[in-house]
C-alpha positions as a Markdown table, in Angstrom:
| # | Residue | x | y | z |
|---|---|---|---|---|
| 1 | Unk | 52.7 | -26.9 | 20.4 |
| 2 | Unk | 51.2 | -23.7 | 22.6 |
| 3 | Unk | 54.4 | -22.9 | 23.9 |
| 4 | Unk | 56.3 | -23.3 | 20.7 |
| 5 | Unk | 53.5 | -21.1 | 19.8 |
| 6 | Unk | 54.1 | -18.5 | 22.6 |
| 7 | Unk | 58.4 | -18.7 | 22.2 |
| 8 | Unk | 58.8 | -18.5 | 19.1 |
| 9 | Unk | 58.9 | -15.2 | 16.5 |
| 10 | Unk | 57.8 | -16.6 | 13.8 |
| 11 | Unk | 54.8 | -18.2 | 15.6 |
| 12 | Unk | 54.0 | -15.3 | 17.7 |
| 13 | Unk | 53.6 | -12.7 | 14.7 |
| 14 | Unk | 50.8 | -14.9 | 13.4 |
| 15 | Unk | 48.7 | -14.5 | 17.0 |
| 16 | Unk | 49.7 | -11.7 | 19.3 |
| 17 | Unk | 48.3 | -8.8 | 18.7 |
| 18 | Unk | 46.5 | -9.6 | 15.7 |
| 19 | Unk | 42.9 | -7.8 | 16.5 |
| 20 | Unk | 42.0 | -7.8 | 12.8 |
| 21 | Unk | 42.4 | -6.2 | 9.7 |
| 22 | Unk | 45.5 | -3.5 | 9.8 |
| 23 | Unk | 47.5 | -5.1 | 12.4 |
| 24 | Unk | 50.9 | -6.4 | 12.6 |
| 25 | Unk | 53.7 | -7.7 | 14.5 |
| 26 | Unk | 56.4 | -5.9 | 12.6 |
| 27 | Unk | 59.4 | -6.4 | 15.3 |
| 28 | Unk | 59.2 | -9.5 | 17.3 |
| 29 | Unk | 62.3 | -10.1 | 19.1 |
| 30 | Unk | 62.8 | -13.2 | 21.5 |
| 31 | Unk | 66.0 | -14.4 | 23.1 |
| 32 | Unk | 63.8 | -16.7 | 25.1 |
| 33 | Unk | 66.3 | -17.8 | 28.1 |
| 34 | Unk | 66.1 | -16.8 | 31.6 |
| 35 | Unk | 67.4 | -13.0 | 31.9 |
| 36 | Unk | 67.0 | -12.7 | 28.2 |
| 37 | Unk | 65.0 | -10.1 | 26.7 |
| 38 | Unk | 62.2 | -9.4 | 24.3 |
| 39 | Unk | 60.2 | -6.9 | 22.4 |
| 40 | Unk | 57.3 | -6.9 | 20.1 |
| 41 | Unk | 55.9 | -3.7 | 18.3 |
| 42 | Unk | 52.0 | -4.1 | 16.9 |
| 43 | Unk | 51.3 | -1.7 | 14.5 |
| 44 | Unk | 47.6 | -0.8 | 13.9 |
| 45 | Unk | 45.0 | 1.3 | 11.9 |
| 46 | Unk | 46.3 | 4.2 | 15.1 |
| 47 | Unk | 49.8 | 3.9 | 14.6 |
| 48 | Unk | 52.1 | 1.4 | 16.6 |
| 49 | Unk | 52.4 | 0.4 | 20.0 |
| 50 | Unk | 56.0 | -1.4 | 21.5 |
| 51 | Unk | 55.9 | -3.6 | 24.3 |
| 52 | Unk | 59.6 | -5.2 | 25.9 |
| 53 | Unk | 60.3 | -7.4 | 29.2 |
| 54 | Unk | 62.3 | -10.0 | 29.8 |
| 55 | Unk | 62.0 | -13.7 | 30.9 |
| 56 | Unk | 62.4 | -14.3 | 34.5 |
| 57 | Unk | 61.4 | -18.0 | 34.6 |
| 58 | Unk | 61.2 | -21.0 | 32.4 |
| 59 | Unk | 59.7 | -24.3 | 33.0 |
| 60 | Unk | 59.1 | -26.0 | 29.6 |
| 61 | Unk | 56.4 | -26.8 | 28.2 |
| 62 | Unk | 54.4 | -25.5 | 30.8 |
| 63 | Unk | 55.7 | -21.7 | 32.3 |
| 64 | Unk | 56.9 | -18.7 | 31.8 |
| 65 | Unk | 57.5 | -15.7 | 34.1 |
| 66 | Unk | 58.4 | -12.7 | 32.6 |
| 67 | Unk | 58.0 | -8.6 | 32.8 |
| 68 | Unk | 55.9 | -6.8 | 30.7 |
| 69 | Unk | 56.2 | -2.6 | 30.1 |
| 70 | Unk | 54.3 | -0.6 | 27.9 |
| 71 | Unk | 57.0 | 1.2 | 26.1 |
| 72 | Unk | 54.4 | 4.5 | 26.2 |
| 73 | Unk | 54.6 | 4.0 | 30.2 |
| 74 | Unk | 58.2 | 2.4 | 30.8 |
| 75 | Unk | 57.6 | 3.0 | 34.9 |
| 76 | Unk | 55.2 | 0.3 | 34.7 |
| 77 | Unk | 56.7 | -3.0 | 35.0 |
| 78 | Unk | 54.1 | -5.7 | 35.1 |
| 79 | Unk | 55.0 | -9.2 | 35.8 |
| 80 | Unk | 53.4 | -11.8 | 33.6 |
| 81 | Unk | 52.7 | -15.9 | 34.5 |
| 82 | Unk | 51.7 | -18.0 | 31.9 |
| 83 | Unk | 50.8 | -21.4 | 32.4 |
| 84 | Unk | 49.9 | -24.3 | 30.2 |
| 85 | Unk | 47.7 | -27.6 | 31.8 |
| 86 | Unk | 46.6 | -30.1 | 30.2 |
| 87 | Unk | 42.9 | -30.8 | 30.7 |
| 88 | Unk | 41.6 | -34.3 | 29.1 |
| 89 | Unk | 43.7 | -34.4 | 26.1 |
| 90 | Unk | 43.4 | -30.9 | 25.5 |
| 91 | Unk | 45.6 | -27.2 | 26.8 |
| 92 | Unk | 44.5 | -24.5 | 29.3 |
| 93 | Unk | 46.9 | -21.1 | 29.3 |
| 94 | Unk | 46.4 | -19.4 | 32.3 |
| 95 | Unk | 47.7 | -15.9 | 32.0 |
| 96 | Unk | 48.0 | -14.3 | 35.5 |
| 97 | Unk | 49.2 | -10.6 | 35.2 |
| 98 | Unk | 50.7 | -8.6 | 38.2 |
| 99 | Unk | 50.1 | -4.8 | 38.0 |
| 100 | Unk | 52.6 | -2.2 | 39.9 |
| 101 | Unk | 49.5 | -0.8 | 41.5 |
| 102 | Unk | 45.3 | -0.9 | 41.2 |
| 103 | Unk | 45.9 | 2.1 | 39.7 |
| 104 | Unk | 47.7 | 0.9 | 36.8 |
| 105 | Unk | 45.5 | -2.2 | 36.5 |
| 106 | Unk | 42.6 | 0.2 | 36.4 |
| 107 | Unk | 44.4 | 1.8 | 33.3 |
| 108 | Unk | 44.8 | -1.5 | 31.9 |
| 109 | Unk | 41.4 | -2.5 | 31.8 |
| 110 | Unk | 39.9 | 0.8 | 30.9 |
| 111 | Unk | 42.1 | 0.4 | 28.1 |
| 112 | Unk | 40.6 | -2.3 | 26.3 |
| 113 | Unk | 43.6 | -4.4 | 26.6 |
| 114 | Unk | 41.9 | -7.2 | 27.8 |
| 115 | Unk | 39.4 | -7.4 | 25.0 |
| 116 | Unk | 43.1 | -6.8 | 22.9 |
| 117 | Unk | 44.4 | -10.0 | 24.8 |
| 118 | Unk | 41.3 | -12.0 | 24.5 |
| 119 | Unk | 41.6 | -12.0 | 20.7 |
| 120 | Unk | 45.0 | -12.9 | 20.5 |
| 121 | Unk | 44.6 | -16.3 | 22.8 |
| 122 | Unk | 41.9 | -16.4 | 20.3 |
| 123 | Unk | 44.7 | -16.5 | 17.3 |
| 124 | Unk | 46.2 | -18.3 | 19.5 |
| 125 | Unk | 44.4 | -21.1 | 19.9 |
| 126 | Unk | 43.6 | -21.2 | 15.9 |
| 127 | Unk | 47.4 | -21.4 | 15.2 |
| 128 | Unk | 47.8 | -24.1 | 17.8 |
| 129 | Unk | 45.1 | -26.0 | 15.9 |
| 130 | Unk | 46.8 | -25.1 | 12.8 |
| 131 | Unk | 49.7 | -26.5 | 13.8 |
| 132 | Unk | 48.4 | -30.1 | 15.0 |
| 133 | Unk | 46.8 | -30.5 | 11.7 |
| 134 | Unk | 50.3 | -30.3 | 10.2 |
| 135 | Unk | 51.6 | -32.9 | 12.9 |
């Protein structure tokens, strides 16, 4: 169920980016195969900010590899792992992100991104739950 969660549009507008009132997922675009690309656009209380990659690996149901770019910063290409384990019954996502340099991580984090991304695995984890009920 998390990585239905995590491939599919309809499921990811319901978790990524959604920080709290005001935000959306108004373009969510997955063509989730190796080489294929994506692109989500959250819109917020600030306006909207566009993020694309595309999928360099995929081990179902537990990885993905793919790149990540800020569309306001399209030099920096970040490469994203996500992996699912199951732990007694129940599923870890580890999300391992590889910067271009410190100095873009150092952006990252002084961002508030991570706070951003901590929210959503939070949605994340409510729409997996969700979705069990209904199975």
């Amino acid at each position: 169920l998390a990585f239905e969660a995590m491939t599919r549009p309809e499921q990811v507008r319901q978790w990524w980016g959604q920080l709290g009132e005001g935000y959306s997922v108004p373009v969510c675009e997955i063509d989730f195969r190796v080489g294929g690309k994506w692109r989500f656009v959250n819109r917020h209380p600030k306006g909207e900010a566009a993020f694309h990659g595309e999928y360099r690996e995929i081990n179902p149901p537990s990885r993905v590899v793919f790149t990540e770019i800020f569309e306001d910063f399209p030099d920096s290409v970040s490469v994203v792992t996500s992996e699912l384990v199951e732990e007694n019954g129940k599923t870890r996502l580890i999300a391992t992100v590889e910067y271009p340099s410190l100095e873009v991580r150092d952006m990252v984090i002084a961002s508030g991104m991570s706070r951003g991304a901590g929210i959503s695995y939070d949605r994340l984890e409510d729409l997996v739950g969700r979705l069990q009920n209904k199975s």
